[in-house]
C-alpha positions in Angstrom: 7.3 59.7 -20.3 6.2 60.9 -23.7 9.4 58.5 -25.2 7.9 55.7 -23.3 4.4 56.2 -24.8 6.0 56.5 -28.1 7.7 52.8 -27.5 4.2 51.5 -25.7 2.6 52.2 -29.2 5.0 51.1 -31.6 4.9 48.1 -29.7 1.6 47.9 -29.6 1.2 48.2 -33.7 3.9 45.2 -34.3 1.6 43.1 -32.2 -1.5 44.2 -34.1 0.0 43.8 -37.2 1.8 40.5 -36.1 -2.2 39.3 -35.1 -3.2 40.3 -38.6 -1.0 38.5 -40.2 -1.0 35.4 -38.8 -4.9 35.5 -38.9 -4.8 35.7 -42.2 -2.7 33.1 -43.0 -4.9 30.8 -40.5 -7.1 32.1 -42.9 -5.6 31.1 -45.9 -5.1 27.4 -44.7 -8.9 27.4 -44.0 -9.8 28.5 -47.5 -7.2 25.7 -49.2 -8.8 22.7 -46.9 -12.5 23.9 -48.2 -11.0 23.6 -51.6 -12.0 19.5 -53.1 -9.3 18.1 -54.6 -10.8 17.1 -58.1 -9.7 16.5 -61.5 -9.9 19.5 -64.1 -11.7 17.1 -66.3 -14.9 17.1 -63.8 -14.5 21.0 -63.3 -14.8 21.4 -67.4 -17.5 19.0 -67.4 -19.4 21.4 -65.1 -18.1 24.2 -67.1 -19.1 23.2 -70.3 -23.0 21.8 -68.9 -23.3 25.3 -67.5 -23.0 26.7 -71.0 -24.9 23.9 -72.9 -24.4 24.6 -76.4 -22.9 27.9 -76.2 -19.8 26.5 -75.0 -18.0 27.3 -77.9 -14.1 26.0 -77.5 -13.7 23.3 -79.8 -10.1 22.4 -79.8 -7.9 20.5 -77.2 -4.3 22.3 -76.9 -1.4 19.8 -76.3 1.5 20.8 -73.9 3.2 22.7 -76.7 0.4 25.1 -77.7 -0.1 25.6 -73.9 3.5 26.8 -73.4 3.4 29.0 -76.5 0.0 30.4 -76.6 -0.3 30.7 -72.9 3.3 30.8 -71.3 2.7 28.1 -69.6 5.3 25.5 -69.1 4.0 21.6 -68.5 6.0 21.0 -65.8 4.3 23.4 -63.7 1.3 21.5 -64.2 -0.1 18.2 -62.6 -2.7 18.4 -65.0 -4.6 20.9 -67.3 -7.0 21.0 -69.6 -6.5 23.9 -72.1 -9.6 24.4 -75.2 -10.3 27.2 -77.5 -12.2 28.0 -80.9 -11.1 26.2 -83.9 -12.7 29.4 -86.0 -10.3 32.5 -85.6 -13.7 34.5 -85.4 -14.3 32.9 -81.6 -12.2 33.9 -79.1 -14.2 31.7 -76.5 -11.3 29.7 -74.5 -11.6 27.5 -71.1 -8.0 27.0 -69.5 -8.3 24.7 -66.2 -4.7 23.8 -64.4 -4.2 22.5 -61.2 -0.6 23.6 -60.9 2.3 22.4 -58.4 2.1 24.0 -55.5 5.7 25.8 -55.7 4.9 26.7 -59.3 0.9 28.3 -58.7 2.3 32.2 -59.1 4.3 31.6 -62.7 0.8 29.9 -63.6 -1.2 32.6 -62.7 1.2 35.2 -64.1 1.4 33.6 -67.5 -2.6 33.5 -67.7 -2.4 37.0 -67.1 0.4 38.3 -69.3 -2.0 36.0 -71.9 -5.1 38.2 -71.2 -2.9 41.5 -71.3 -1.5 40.6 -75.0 -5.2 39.6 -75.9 -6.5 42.9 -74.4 -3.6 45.1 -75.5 -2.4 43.7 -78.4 -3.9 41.3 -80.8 -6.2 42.2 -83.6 -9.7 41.3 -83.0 -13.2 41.5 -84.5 -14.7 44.5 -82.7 -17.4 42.4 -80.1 -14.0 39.9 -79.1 -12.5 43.1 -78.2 -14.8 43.6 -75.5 -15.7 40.3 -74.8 -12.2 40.1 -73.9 -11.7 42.8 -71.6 -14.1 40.7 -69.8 -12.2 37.6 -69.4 -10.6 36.9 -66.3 -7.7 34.8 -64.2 -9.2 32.7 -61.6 -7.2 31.1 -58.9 -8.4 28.9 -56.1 -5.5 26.9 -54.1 -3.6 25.4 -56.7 -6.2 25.4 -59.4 -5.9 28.0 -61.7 -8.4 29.1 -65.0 -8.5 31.1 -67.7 -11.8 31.9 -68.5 -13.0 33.2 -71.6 -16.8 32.2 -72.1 -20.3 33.3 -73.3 -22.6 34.3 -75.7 -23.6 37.8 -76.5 -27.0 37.7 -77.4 -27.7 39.9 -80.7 -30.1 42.4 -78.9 -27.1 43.5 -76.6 -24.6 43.7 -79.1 -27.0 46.5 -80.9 -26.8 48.7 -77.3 -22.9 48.9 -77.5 -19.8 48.5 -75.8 -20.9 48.9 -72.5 -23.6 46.7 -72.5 -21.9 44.0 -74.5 -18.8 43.8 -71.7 -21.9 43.9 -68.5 -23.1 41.3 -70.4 -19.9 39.3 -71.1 -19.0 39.5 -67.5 -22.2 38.2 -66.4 -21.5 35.2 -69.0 -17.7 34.5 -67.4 -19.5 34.2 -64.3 -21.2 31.0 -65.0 -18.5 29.6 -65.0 -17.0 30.9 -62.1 -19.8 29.5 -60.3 -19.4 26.7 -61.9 -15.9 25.9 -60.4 -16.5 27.5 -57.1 -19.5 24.7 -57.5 -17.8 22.0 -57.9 -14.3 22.8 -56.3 -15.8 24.1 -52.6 -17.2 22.2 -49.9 
Protein backbone atom coordinates (compact mmCIF):
# COMPACT_ATOMS: atom_id res chain seq x y z
CA UNK A 1 0.00 0.00 0.00
CA UNK A 2 2.69 2.38 1.05
CA UNK A 3 4.57 1.43 -2.58
CA UNK A 4 1.35 2.31 -4.29
CA UNK A 5 1.07 5.71 -2.55
CA UNK A 6 4.69 6.23 -3.44
CA UNK A 7 3.72 5.60 -7.42
CA UNK A 8 0.16 7.68 -6.85
CA UNK A 9 2.48 10.65 -5.95
CA UNK A 10 5.19 10.42 -8.31
CA UNK A 11 2.55 10.30 -10.68
CA UNK A 12 0.86 12.87 -9.45
CA UNK A 13 4.09 15.43 -9.59
CA UNK A 14 4.78 14.50 -13.51
CA UNK A 15 1.31 15.71 -14.16
CA UNK A 16 1.86 18.87 -12.15
CA UNK A 17 4.89 19.53 -13.58
CA UNK A 18 3.66 18.46 -17.09
CA UNK A 19 0.62 21.29 -16.35
CA UNK A 20 3.36 23.81 -15.50
CA UNK A 21 5.06 23.45 -18.36
CA UNK A 22 2.87 23.52 -20.89
CA UNK A 23 1.18 26.66 -19.20
CA UNK A 24 4.00 28.30 -19.48
CA UNK A 25 4.65 27.85 -22.87
CA UNK A 26 0.88 28.85 -23.64
CA UNK A 27 2.26 31.53 -21.90
CA UNK A 28 5.06 32.31 -23.85
CA UNK A 29 3.06 32.28 -27.13
CA UNK A 30 0.64 34.80 -25.52
CA UNK A 31 3.53 37.23 -24.63
CA UNK A 32 5.11 36.93 -28.47
CA UNK A 33 1.44 37.68 -30.15
CA UNK A 34 1.23 40.96 -27.75
CA UNK A 35 4.63 41.79 -29.05
CA UNK A 36 3.97 44.54 -32.57
CA UNK A 37 5.88 43.70 -35.13
CA UNK A 38 7.73 47.10 -35.94
CA UNK A 39 10.81 48.35 -37.40
CA UNK A 40 13.92 49.04 -34.97
CA UNK A 41 13.99 52.38 -36.68
CA UNK A 42 10.54 53.50 -34.95
CA UNK A 43 11.64 51.86 -31.62
CA UNK A 44 15.00 54.20 -31.67
CA UNK A 45 12.94 57.01 -32.67
CA UNK A 46 10.99 56.50 -29.39
CA UNK A 47 14.18 55.87 -27.69
CA UNK A 48 15.96 58.68 -28.66
CA UNK A 49 12.58 61.39 -28.08
CA UNK A 50 12.44 59.81 -24.65
CA UNK A 51 15.96 61.11 -23.99
CA UNK A 52 15.63 64.47 -25.95
CA UNK A 53 19.01 65.89 -26.03
CA UNK A 54 20.64 63.64 -23.66
CA UNK A 55 20.63 60.97 -26.04
CA UNK A 56 24.13 61.00 -26.57
CA UNK A 57 25.10 58.04 -29.32
CA UNK A 58 26.26 59.77 -32.22
CA UNK A 59 27.63 57.22 -34.51
CA UNK A 60 25.86 54.61 -36.74
CA UNK A 61 27.89 51.07 -36.63
CA UNK A 62 27.86 49.17 -39.99
CA UNK A 63 27.62 45.27 -40.00
CA UNK A 64 31.27 45.04 -39.42
CA UNK A 65 31.65 47.06 -36.26
CA UNK A 66 28.57 45.21 -35.00
CA UNK A 67 30.20 41.75 -35.38
CA UNK A 68 33.47 42.99 -33.84
CA UNK A 69 32.45 45.33 -31.16
CA UNK A 70 29.40 43.41 -30.19
CA UNK A 71 29.76 39.69 -31.43
CA UNK A 72 27.14 39.91 -33.31
CA UNK A 73 27.07 38.29 -36.69
CA UNK A 74 24.63 40.08 -39.64
CA UNK A 75 23.15 37.25 -40.58
CA UNK A 76 21.45 36.68 -37.41
CA UNK A 77 19.86 39.88 -37.89
CA UNK A 78 16.79 40.92 -40.05
CA UNK A 79 17.54 44.30 -39.14
CA UNK A 80 19.42 46.31 -36.44
CA UNK A 81 20.26 49.48 -35.68
CA UNK A 82 23.52 49.65 -33.57
CA UNK A 83 24.78 53.70 -32.34
CA UNK A 84 27.36 54.76 -29.79
CA UNK A 85 29.54 57.92 -28.78
CA UNK A 86 31.82 59.27 -31.23
CA UNK A 87 33.89 60.76 -28.10
CA UNK A 88 35.81 57.82 -26.23
CA UNK A 89 34.68 59.85 -22.99
CA UNK A 90 30.81 58.59 -23.59
CA UNK A 91 30.01 55.26 -23.24
CA UNK A 92 26.27 55.97 -24.06
CA UNK A 93 25.32 53.16 -26.72
CA UNK A 94 21.60 52.11 -28.11
CA UNK A 95 21.77 48.54 -29.89
CA UNK A 96 18.15 47.55 -31.32
CA UNK A 97 17.98 44.00 -33.31
CA UNK A 98 15.24 42.17 -34.28
CA UNK A 99 17.00 38.87 -34.75
CA UNK A 100 15.87 35.63 -36.73
CA UNK A 101 13.92 33.67 -34.76
CA UNK A 102 16.35 30.45 -34.73
CA UNK A 103 19.32 32.87 -34.05
CA UNK A 104 17.57 35.17 -30.85
CA UNK A 105 19.82 33.22 -28.06
CA UNK A 106 23.47 33.87 -29.87
CA UNK A 107 22.03 37.54 -30.11
CA UNK A 108 21.33 37.87 -26.67
CA UNK A 109 24.49 36.09 -25.53
CA UNK A 110 26.77 38.21 -27.62
CA UNK A 111 25.05 41.50 -26.01
CA UNK A 112 25.81 40.03 -22.83
CA UNK A 113 29.37 38.75 -23.21
CA UNK A 114 29.65 42.66 -24.65
CA UNK A 115 28.38 44.10 -21.31
CA UNK A 116 30.64 41.52 -19.24
CA UNK A 117 33.95 42.73 -21.14
CA UNK A 118 32.60 46.43 -20.58
CA UNK A 119 31.97 45.68 -16.89
CA UNK A 120 35.04 43.42 -16.30
CA UNK A 121 37.43 44.48 -18.49
CA UNK A 122 37.86 47.70 -20.32
CA UNK A 123 39.39 50.82 -18.94
CA UNK A 124 36.93 53.41 -18.22
CA UNK A 125 36.64 56.91 -16.78
CA UNK A 126 35.52 56.34 -13.20
CA UNK A 127 31.42 57.48 -13.60
CA UNK A 128 31.28 54.97 -17.06
CA UNK A 129 32.42 52.44 -14.76
CA UNK A 130 29.30 52.57 -12.93
CA UNK A 131 27.18 53.79 -15.45
CA UNK A 132 28.02 50.62 -16.96
CA UNK A 133 27.28 48.25 -14.37
CA UNK A 134 24.01 49.64 -15.02
CA UNK A 135 23.43 48.83 -18.55
CA UNK A 136 21.44 46.01 -19.38
CA UNK A 137 20.26 43.15 -22.23
CA UNK A 138 16.76 43.49 -23.12
CA UNK A 139 14.89 40.90 -25.01
CA UNK A 140 11.28 40.86 -26.06
CA UNK A 141 10.29 37.94 -28.79
CA UNK A 142 12.74 38.38 -31.29
CA UNK A 143 13.83 41.89 -30.56
CA UNK A 144 16.78 42.24 -28.72
CA UNK A 145 18.67 45.76 -27.20
CA UNK A 146 21.48 46.81 -25.72
CA UNK A 147 20.93 49.58 -23.70
CA UNK A 148 23.35 51.92 -22.51
CA UNK A 149 21.64 55.46 -21.83
CA UNK A 150 21.41 58.51 -19.61
CA UNK A 151 22.61 61.36 -18.01
CA UNK A 152 24.00 61.62 -14.61
CA UNK A 153 23.15 64.86 -13.35
CA UNK A 154 26.31 66.59 -11.59
CA UNK A 155 24.53 66.76 -8.04
CA UNK A 156 24.48 62.84 -8.06
CA UNK A 157 27.74 62.24 -9.20
CA UNK A 158 29.07 64.33 -5.97
CA UNK A 159 26.95 61.59 -3.59
CA UNK A 160 28.98 58.57 -5.08
CA UNK A 161 28.92 55.27 -6.51
CA UNK A 162 25.82 54.20 -5.18
CA UNK A 163 23.82 56.94 -6.02
CA UNK A 164 25.35 57.43 -9.45
CA UNK A 165 24.42 53.52 -10.56
CA UNK A 166 20.39 54.15 -8.74
CA UNK A 167 20.51 56.85 -10.83
CA UNK A 168 21.85 55.31 -14.05
CA UNK A 169 19.43 52.54 -13.69
CA UNK A 170 16.53 54.72 -13.38
CA UNK A 171 17.99 56.56 -16.71
CA UNK A 172 18.14 52.85 -18.68
CA UNK A 173 14.68 52.60 -17.83
CA UNK A 174 13.41 55.23 -20.02
CA UNK A 175 14.13 53.52 -22.44
CA UNK A 176 12.90 50.37 -21.48
CA UNK A 177 9.68 51.96 -21.31
CA UNK A 178 10.15 53.25 -24.18
CA UNK A 179 10.31 49.90 -26.22
CA UNK A 180 7.90 48.12 -24.06
CA UNK A 181 5.87 51.44 -25.32
CA UNK A 182 6.09 51.07 -28.56
CA UNK A 183 6.57 47.25 -29.07
CA UNK A 184 3.35 46.02 -26.73
CA UNK A 185 -0.16 46.08 -27.41
Amino acid sequence: MKRMNKIMSLVMVGIMAFSLTACSSKKDDQVAEDIKDVAVSEIQTAVQEAYGDSYLPSMDYDAEALESIFGVKEDWCEEYIAQGPMMSAHVDTFVAIKAKEENVQEVVDALNSHRDYLINDSMQYPVNQVKIQASRVEQIGNYVFFILLGEIPMEVEEQGDEAILEAAKEQVQIAVDAINGVLTK
